[in-house]
Structures are given as structure tokens and as C-alpha cells.
C-alpha positions as CSV (number, residue, x, y, z in Angstrom):
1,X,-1.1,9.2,-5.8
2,X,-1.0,5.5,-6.6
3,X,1.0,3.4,-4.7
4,X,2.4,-0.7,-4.7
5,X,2.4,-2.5,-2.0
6,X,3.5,-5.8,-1.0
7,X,1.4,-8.6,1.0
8,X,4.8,-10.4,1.2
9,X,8.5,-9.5,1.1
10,X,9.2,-12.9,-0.3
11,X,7.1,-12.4,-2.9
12,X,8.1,-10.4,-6.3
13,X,4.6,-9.4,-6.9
14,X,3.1,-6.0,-6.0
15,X,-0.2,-4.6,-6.0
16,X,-1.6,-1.0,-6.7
17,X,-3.7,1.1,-4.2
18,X,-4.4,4.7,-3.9
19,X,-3.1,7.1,-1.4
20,X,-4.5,10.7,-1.0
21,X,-2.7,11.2,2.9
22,X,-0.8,14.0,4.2
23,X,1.8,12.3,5.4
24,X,4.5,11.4,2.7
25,X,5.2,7.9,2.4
26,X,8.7,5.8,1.3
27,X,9.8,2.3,0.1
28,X,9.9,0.1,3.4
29,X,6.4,1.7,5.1
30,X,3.4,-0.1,6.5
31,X,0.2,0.5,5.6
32,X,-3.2,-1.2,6.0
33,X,-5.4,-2.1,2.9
34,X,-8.7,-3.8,2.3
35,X,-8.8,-6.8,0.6
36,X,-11.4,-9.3,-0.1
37,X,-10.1,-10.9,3.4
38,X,-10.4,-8.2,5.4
39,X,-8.1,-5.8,6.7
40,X,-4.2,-6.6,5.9
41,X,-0.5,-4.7,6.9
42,X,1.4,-4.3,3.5
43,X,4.9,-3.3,3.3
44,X,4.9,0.1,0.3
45,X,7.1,-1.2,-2.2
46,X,6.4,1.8,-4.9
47,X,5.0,5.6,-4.5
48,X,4.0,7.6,-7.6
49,X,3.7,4.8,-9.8
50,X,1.8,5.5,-13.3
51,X,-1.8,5.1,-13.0
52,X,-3.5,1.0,-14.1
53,X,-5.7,0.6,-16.4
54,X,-8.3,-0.7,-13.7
55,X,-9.4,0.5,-10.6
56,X,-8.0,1.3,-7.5
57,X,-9.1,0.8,-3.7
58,X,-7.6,3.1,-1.2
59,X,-5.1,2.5,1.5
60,X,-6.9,2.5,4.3
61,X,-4.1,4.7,7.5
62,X,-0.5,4.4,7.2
63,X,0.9,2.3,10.3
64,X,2.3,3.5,12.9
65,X,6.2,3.1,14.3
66,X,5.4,-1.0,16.2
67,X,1.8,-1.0,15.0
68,X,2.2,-4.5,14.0
């Protein structure tokens, strides 16, 4: 499933990652990703959306409940 995510709620830009978990995820969820600065807490803004043009990295856990 491909996901966006957000780096920033301020910010109107998202970002897709992949997501092949067992756990469902929804709108408002933390996740960690890798970036090209190490390992970073995104807030899912999007799940299911249609499949880029470009690859994809993975999301790396889903956060838990004051992980933060």
C-alpha cells in the first residue's frame, strides 16, 4: 500500500512511502521513515494513494501511543 506522510503539519506538502504492515493505519498516525537525514517521525496524511511514477522507500515501524 502506498502511503503520504507529512515531515510537517504546517506544511502543505506530502511525501510517498510504502507500507506493507499488519496493522491498519489512518490520517493523524506516526510513523518513522528514512530519509537522507536519518531516521524521522511523520505524521500519515494519506493511505491507499495511487502508486508515483518513481520509487518508493518503506516506512520503517508505525509509532507507538507517546513514542515521540
Amino acid at each position: 500500500m502506498f502511503v503520504s506522510v507529512k515531515f510537517s503539519p504546517r506544511h502543505h506538502r506530502t511525501y510517498t512511502y510504502t507500507f506493507d504492515g499488519d496493522q491498519p493505519l489512518r490520517p493523524g498516525d506516526m510513523v518513522k521513515v528514512e530519509t537522507n537525514d536519518g531516521t524521522k517521525a511523520v505524521t500519515v496524511a494519506a493511505v491507499d494513494v495511487k502508486k508515483p511514477p518513481f520509487a518508493c522507500k518503506p516506512i520503517v515501524s508505525v509509532m507507538a501511543e507517546g513514542e515521540l
